[in-house]
C-alpha positions in Angstrom: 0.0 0.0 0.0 1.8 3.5 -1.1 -1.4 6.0 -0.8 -4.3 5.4 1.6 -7.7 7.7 1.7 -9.1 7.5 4.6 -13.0 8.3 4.0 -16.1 10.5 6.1 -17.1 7.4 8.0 -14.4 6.3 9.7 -14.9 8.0 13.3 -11.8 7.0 15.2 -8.1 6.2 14.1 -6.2 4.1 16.4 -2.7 4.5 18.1 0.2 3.2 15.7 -2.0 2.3 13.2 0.1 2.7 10.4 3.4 3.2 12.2 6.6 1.4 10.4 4.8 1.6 7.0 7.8 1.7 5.1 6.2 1.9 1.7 3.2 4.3 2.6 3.7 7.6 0.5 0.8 9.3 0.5 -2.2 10.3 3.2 -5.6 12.1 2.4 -7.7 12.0 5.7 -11.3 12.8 4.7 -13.3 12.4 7.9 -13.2 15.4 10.6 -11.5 13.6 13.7 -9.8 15.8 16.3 -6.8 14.1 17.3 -4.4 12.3 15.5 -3.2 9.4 18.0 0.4 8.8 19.2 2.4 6.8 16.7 0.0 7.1 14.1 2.6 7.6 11.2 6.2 7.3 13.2 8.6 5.5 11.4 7.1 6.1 7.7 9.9 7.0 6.2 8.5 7.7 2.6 5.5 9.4 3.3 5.5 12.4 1.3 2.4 13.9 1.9 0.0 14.1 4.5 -3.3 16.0 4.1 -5.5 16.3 7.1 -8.6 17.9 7.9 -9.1 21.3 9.8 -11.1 19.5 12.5 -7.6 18.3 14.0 -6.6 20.0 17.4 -4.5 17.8 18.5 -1.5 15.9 17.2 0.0 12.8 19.4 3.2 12.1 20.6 5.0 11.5 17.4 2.1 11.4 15.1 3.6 12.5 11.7 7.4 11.9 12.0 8.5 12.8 8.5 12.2 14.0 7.2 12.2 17.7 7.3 11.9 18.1 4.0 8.9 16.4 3.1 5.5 18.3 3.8 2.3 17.7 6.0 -0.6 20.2 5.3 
């Protein structure tokens, strides 16, 4: 799996969930959670892109851990 949308209905994402992804690239979250959980996307080292909703207000320990050059918006 290299790009994932993740759709309206989904109400709750879960700690780790897709932490040491190593070929996940791309992220489109769709459905308006608040808070991404801890760990949600550490260790994905290609993610590229991360798209999340403006319902967030709150980002876990470690949620997105990216390279510095890569972007999350």
């Amino acid at each position: 799996m290299t790009n994932i949308t993740i759709p309206n209905s989904v109400i709750n994402l879960g700690t780790s969930v897709f932490e040491d992804c190593d070929y996940l690239e791309s992220v489109q979250i769709l459905c308006n959670i608040e808070t991404l959980p801890n760990n949600i996307f550490n260790k994905c080292y290609a993610l590229d892109y991360v798209s999340l909703p403006s319902s967030i207000k709150n980002i876990g320990n470690f949620g997105i851990s990216m390279p510095s050059q890569k972007q999350a918006l």
